[in-house]
Backbone as CSV, one residue per row, in Angstrom:
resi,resn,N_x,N_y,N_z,CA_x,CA_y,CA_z,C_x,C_y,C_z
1,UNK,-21.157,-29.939,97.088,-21.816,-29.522,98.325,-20.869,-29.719,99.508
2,UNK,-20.710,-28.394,100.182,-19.569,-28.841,101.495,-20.868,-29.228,103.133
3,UNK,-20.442,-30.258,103.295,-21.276,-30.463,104.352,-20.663,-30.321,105.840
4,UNK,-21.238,-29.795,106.482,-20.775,-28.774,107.375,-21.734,-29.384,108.767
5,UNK,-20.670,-29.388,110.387,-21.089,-29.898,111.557,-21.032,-28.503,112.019
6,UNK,-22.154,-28.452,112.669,-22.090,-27.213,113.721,-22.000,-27.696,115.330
7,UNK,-20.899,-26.802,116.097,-20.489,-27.189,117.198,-20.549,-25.996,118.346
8,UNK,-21.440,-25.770,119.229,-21.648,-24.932,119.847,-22.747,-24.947,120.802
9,UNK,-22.148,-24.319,122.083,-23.066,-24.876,123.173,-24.456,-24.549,123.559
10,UNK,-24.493,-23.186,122.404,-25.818,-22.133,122.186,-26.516,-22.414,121.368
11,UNK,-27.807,-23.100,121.670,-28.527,-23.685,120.700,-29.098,-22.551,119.626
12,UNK,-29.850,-21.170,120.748,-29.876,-19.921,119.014,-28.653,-19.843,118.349
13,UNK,-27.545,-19.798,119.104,-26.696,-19.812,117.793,-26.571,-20.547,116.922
14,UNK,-26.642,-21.929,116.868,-26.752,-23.124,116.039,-27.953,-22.672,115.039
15,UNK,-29.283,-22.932,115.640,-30.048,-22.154,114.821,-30.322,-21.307,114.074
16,UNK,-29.580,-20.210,114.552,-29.227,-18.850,113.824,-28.042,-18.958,112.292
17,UNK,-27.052,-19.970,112.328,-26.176,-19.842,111.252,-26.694,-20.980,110.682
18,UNK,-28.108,-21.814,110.576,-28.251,-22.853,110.326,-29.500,-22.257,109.008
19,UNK,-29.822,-21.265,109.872,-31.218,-20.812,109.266,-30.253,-19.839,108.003
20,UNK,-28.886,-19.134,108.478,-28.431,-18.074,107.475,-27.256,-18.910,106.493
21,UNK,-27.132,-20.277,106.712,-26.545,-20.816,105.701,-27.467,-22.030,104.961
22,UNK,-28.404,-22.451,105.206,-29.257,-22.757,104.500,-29.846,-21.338,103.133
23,UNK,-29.347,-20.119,103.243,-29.286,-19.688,101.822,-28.621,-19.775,100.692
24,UNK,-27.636,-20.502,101.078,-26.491,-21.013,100.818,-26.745,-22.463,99.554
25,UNK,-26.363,-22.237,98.004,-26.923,-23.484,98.011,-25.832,-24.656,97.889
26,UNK,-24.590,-24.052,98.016,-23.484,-24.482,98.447,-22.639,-25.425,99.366
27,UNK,-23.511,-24.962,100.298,-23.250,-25.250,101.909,-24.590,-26.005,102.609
28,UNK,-23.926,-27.546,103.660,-25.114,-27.904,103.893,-24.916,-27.947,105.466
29,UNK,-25.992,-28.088,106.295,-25.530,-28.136,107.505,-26.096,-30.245,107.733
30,UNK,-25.297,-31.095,108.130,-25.513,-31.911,108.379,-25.867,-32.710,109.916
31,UNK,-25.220,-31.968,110.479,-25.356,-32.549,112.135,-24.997,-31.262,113.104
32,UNK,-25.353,-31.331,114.112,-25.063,-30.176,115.291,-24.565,-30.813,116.538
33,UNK,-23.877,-29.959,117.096,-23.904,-30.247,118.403,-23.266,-30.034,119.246
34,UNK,-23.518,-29.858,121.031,-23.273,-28.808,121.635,-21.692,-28.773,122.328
35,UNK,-21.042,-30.023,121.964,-19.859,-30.577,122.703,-19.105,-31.226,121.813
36,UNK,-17.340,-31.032,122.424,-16.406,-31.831,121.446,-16.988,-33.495,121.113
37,UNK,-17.347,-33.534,122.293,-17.672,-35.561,122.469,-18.798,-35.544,121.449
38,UNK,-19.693,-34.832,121.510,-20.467,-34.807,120.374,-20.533,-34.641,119.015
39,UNK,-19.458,-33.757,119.362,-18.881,-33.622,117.274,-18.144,-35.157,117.282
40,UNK,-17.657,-35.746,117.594,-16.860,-36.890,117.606,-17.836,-38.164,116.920
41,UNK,-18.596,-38.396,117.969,-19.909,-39.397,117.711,-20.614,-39.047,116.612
42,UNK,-21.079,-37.675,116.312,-21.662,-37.372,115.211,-20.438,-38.068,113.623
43,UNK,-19.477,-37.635,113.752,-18.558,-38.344,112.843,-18.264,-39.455,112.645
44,UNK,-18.550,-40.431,113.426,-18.670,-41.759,113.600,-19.586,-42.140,112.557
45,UNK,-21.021,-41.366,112.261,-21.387,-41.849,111.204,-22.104,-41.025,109.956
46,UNK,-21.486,-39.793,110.182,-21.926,-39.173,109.458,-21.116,-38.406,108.685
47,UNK,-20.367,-38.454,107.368,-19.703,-37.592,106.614,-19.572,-36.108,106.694
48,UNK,-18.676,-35.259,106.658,-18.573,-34.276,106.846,-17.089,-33.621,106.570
49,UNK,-17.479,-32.673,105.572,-16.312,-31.861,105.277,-15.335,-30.994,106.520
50,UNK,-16.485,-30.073,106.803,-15.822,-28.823,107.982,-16.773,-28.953,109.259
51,UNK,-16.530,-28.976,110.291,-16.817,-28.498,111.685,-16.562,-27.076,112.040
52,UNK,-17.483,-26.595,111.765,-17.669,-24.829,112.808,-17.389,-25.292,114.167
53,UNK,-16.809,-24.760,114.700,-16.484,-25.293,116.105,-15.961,-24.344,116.600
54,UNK,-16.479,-23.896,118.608,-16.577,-23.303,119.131,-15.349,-23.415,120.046
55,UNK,-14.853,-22.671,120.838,-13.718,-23.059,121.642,-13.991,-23.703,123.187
56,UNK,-15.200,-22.373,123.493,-15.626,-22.623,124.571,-16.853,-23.666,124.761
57,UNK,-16.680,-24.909,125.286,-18.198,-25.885,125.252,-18.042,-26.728,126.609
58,UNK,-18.814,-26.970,126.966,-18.654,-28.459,128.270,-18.242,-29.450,127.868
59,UNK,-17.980,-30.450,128.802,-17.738,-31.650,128.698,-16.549,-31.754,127.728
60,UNK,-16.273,-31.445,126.594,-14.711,-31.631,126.014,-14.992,-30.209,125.098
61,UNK,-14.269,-29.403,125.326,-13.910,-28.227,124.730,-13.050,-28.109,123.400
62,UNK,-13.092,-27.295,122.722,-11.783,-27.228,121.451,-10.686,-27.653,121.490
63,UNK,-10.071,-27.094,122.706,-8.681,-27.429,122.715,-8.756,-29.199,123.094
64,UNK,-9.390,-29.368,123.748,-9.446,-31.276,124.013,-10.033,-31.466,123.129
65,UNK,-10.807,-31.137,122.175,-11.387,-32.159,120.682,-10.406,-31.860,119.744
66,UNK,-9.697,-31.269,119.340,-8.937,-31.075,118.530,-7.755,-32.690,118.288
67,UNK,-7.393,-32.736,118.996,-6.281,-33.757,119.320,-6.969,-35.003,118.544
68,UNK,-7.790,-35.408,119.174,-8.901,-36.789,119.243,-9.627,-36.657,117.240
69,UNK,-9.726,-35.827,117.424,-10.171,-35.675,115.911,-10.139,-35.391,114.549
70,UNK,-8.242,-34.712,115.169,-7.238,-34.576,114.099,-6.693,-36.352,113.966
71,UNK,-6.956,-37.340,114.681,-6.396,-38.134,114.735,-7.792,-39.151,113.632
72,UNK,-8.319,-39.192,114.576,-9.465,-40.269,113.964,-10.113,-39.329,113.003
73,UNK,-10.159,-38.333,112.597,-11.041,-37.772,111.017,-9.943,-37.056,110.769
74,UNK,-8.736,-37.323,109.821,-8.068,-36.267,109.463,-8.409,-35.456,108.107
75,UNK,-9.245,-35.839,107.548,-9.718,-35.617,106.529,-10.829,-34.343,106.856
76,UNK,-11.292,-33.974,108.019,-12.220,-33.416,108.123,-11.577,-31.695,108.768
77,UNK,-11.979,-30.791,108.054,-11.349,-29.639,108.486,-11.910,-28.715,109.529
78,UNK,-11.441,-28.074,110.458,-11.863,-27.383,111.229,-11.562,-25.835,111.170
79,UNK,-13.347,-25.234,111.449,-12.849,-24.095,111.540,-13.817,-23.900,113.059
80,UNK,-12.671,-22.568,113.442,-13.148,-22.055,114.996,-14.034,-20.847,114.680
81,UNK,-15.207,-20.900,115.359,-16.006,-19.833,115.119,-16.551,-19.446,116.924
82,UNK,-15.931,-18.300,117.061,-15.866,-17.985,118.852,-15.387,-16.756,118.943
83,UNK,-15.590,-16.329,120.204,-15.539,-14.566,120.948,-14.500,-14.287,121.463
84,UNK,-13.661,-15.643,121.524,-12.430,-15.387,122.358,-11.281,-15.437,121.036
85,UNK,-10.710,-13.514,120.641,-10.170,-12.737,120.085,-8.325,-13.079,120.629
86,UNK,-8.157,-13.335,121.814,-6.454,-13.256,122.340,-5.885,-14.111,121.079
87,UNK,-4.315,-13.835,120.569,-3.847,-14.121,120.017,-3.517,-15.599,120.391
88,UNK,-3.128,-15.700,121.466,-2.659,-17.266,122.354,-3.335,-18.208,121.642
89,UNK,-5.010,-17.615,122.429,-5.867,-18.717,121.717,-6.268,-19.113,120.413
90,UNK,-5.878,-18.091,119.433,-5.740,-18.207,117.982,-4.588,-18.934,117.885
91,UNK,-3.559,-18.956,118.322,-2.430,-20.116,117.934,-2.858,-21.251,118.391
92,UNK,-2.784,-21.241,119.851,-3.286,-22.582,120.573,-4.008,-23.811,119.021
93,UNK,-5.273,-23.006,118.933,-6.350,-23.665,118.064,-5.597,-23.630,116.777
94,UNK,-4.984,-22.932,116.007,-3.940,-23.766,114.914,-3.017,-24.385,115.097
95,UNK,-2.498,-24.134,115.899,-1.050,-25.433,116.456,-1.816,-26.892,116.440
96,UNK,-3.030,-26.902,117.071,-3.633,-28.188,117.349,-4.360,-28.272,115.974
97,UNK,-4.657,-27.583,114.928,-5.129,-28.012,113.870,-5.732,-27.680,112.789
98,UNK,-6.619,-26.616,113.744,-7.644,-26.166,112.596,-7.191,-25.427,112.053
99,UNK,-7.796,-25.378,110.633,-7.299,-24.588,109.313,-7.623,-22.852,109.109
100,UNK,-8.590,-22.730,110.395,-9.488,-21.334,110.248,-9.854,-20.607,111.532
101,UNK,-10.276,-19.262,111.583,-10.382,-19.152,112.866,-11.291,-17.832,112.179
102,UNK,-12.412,-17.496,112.731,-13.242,-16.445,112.781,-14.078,-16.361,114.281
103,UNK,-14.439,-14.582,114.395,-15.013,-14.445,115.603,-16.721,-14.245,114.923
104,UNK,-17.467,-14.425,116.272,-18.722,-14.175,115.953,-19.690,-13.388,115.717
105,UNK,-18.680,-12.164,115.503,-18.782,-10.878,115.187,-18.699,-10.526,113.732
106,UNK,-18.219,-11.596,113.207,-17.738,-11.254,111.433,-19.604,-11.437,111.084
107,UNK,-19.379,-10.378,109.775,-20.319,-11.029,108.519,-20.820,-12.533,108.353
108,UNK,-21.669,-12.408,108.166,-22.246,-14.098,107.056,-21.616,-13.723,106.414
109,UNK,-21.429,-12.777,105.453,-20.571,-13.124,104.316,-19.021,-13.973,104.505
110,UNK,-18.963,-13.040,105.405,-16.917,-13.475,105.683,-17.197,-14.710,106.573
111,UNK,-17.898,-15.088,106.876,-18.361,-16.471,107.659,-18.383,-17.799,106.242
112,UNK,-19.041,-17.383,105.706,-19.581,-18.362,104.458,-18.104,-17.940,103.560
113,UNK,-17.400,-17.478,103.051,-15.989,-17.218,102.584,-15.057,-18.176,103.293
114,UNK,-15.201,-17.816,104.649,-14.292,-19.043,105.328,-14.527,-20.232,105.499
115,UNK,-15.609,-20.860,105.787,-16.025,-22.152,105.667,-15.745,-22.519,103.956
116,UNK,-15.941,-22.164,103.085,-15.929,-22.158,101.614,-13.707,-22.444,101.332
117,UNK,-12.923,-21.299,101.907,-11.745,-21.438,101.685,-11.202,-22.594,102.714
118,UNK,-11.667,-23.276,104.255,-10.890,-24.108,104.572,-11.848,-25.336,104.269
119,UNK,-13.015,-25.167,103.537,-13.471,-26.462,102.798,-12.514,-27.134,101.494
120,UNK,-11.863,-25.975,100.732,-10.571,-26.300,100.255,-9.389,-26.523,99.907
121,UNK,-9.619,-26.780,101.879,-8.098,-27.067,102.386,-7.033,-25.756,102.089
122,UNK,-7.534,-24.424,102.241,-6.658,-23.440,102.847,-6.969,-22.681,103.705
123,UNK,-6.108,-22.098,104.584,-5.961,-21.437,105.828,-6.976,-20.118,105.423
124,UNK,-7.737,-19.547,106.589,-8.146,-18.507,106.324,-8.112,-17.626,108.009
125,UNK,-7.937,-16.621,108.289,-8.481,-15.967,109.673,-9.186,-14.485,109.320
126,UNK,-10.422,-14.509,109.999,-10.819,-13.519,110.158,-10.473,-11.616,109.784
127,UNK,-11.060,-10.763,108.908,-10.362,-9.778,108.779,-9.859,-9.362,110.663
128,UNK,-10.708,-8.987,111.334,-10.250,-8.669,112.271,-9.097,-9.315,113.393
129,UNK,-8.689,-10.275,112.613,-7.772,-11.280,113.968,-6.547,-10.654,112.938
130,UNK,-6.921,-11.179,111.562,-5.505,-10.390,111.001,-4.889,-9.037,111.256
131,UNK,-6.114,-8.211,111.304,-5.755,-6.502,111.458,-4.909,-6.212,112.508
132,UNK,-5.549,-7.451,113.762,-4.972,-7.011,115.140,-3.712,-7.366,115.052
133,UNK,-3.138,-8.674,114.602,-1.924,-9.266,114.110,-1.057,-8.445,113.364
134,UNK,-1.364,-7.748,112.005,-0.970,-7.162,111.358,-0.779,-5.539,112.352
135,UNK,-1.670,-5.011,113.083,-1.031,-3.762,113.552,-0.326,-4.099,114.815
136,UNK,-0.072,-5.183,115.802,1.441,-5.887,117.023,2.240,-5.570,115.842
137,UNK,2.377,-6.001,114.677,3.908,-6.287,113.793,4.030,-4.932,113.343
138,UNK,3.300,-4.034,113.225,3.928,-2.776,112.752,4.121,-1.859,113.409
139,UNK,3.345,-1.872,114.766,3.676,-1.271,115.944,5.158,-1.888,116.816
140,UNK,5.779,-2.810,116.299,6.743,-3.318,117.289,7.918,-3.211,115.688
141,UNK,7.635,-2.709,115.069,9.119,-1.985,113.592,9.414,-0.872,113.846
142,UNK,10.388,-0.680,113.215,11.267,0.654,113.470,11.431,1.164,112.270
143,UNK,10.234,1.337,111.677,10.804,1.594,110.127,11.269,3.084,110.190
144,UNK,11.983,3.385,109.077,12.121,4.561,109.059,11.025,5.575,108.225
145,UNK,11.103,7.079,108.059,10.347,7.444,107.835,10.522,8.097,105.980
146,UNK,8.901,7.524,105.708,9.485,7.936,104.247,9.254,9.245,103.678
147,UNK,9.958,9.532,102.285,10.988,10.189,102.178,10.321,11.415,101.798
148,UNK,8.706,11.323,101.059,7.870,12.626,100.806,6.814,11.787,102.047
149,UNK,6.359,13.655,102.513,5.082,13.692,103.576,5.916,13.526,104.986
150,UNK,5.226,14.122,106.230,5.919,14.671,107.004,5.944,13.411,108.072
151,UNK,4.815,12.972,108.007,4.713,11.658,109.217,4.674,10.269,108.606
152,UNK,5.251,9.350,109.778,5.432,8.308,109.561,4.604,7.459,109.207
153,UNK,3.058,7.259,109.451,2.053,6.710,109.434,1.734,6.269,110.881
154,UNK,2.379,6.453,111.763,2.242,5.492,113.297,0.973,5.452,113.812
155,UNK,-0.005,6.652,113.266,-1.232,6.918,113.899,-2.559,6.629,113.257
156,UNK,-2.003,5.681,111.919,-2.985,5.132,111.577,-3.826,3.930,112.133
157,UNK,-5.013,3.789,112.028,-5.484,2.777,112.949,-5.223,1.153,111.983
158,UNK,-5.677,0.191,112.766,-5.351,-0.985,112.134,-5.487,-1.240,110.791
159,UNK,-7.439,-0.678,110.228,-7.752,-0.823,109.397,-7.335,-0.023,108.019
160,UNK,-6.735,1.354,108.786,-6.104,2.330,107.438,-5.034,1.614,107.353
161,UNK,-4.020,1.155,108.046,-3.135,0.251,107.584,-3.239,-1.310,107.011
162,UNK,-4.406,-1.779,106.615,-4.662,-3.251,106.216,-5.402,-2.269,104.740
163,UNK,-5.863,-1.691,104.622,-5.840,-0.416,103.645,-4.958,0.059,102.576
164,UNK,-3.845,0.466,103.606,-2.823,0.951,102.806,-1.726,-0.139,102.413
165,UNK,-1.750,-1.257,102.751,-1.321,-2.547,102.145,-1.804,-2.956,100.909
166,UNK,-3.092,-2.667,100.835,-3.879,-3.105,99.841,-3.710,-2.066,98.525
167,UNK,-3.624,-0.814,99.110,-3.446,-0.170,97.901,-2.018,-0.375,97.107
168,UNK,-1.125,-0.197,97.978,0.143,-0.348,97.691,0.629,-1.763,96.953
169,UNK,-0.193,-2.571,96.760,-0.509,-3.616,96.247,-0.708,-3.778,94.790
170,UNK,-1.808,-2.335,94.842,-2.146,-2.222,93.664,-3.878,-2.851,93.571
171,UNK,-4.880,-2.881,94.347,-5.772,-3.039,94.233,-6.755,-1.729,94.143
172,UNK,-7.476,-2.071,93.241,-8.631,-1.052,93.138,-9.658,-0.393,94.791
173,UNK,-10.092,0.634,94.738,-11.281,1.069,95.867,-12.253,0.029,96.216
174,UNK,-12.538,-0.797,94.843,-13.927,-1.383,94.269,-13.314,-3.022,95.237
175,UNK,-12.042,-3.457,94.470,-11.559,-4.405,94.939,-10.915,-5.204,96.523
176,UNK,-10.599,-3.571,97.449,-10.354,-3.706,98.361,-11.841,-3.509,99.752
177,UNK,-12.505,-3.224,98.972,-14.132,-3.395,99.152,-14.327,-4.364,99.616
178,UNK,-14.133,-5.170,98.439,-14.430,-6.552,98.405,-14.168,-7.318,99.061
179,UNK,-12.630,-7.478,99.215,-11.555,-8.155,99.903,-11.948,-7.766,101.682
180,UNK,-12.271,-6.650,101.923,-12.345,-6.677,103.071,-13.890,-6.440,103.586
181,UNK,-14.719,-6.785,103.234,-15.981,-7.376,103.002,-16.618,-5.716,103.660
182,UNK,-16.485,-4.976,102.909,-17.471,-3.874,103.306,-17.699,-2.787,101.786
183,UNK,-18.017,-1.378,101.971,-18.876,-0.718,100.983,-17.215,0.008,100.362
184,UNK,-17.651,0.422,99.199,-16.271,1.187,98.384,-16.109,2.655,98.926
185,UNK,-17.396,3.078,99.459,-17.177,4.234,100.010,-16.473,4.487,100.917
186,UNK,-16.775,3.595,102.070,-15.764,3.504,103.159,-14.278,3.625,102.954
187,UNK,-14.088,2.296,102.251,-12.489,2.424,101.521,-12.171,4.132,100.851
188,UNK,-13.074,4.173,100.275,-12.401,5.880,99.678,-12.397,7.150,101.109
189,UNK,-13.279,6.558,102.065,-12.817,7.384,103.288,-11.536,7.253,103.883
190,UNK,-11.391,5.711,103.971,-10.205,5.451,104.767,-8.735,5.789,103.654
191,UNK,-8.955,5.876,102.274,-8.037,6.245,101.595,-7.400,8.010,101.473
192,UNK,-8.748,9.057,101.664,-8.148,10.046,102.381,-7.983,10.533,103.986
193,UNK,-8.076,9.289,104.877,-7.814,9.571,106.094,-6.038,9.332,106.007
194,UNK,-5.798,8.591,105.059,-3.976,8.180,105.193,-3.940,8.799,104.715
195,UNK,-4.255,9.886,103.540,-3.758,10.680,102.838,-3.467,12.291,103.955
196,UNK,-4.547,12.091,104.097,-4.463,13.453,105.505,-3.595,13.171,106.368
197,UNK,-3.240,11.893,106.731,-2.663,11.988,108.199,-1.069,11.550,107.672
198,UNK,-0.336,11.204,106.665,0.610,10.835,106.564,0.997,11.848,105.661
199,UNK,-0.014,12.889,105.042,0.347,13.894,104.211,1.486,13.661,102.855
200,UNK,0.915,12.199,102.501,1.738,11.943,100.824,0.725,12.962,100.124
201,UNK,1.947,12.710,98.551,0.944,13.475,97.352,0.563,12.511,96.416
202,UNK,0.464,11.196,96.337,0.422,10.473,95.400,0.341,8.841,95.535
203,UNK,-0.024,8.375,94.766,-0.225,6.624,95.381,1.457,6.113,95.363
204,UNK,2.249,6.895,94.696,3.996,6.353,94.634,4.140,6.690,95.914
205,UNK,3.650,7.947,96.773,4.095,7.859,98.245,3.542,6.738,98.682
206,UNK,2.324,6.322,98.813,1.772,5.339,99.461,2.467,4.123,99.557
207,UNK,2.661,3.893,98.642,3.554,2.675,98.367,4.413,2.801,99.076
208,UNK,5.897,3.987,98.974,6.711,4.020,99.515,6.752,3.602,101.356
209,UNK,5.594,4.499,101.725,4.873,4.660,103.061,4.673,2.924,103.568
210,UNK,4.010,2.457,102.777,3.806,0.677,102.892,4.969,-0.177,102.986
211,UNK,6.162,0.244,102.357,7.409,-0.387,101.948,8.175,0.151,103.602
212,UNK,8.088,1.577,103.972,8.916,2.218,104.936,8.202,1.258,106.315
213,UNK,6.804,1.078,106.178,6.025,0.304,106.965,6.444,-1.226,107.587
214,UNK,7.056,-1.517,106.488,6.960,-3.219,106.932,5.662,-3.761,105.952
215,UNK,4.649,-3.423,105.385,3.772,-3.863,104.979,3.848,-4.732,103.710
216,UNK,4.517,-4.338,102.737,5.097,-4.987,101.501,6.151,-4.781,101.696
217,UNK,6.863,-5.511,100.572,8.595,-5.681,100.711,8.666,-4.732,99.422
């Protein structure tokens, strides 16, 4: 059982992921509360795997609880669950510690995935913090252009390119579904939107296209 602090200054929200992870029989919620100083004291006597934790709160915020609680609970993992998307503040909050970072916009599913992967002590971020990450790095390459189909890919959006990584990978429609927590259909849309717009004939272009990308090596 991973037992889990909720940290956030919005009490429906507390309520709200309290009520949707209690389906969970996995996951427990043990203590709440609306401030860093409060996640602190709550740890003082109460065991706890992961802290959901918010960036923005009164009285001691993320970035000031982080420090204080990487120190005195190092054992206890943090993940950031918050609206504030800037990259800065996604480093900021791993430089100082935490293992995870999701916005409050994701799925329960991809919510309960991440609490679940930095409950065992590995890194996880959000599909969407990655996508945005992943399309700065391919928008700032110079790849060249590959060698069948007329365009480069430049005009694919984030997600046809976190897409076409995946295929080029070698993952199934069914599998990259999965992985990126939505329906197989979609994926088979977004698989002939690169096909249309980069005009390959074949998944060996794709690949190539991914490789010319920066996306795989």
């Amino acid at each position: 059982m991973t037992r889990i602090i909720l940290a956030d200054d919005h009490t429906i929200l507390r309520d709200g992921i309290r009520a949707l992870l209690s389906a969970e029989t996995d996951l427990e919620v043990v203590g709440e509360a609306s401030n860093g100083a409060e996640v602190l004291a709550i740890l003082e006597n109460t065991p706890a795997d992961v802290v959901l934790m918010d960036v923005q709160m009164p009285v001691l915020d993320g970035f000031a609880t982080m420090p204080e609680l990487r120190q005195r609970f190092p054992e206890v993992r943090v993940l950031v669950l918050t609206m504030l998307d800037h990259e800065n503040y996604v480093a900021r909050m791993l430089e100082a510690g935490a293992l995870g970072y999701v916005l409050k916009n994701a799925a329960i599913s991809e919510i309960t995935h991440a609490i679940r992967t930095v409950a065992a002590s590995n890194p996880f971020l959000c599909t969407e913090i990655g996508l945005n990450m992943l399309y700065k790095a391919v928008a700032q390459s110079t790849s060249s252009l590959p060698e069948e189909g007329g365009a480069s890919g430049a005009d694919l959006t984030a997600r046809e390119l976190e897409v076409l990584k995946l295929i080029a990978e070698g993952l199934t429609n069914g599998e990259i579904a999965e992985k990126l927590f939505t329906s197989k259909r979609t994926i088979e849309t977004h698989r002939q939107n690169i096909i249309a717009k980069t005009q390959v004939k074949n998944t060996a272009a794709l690949i190539k296209l991914a490789v010319s990308r920066g996306l795989i090596s």
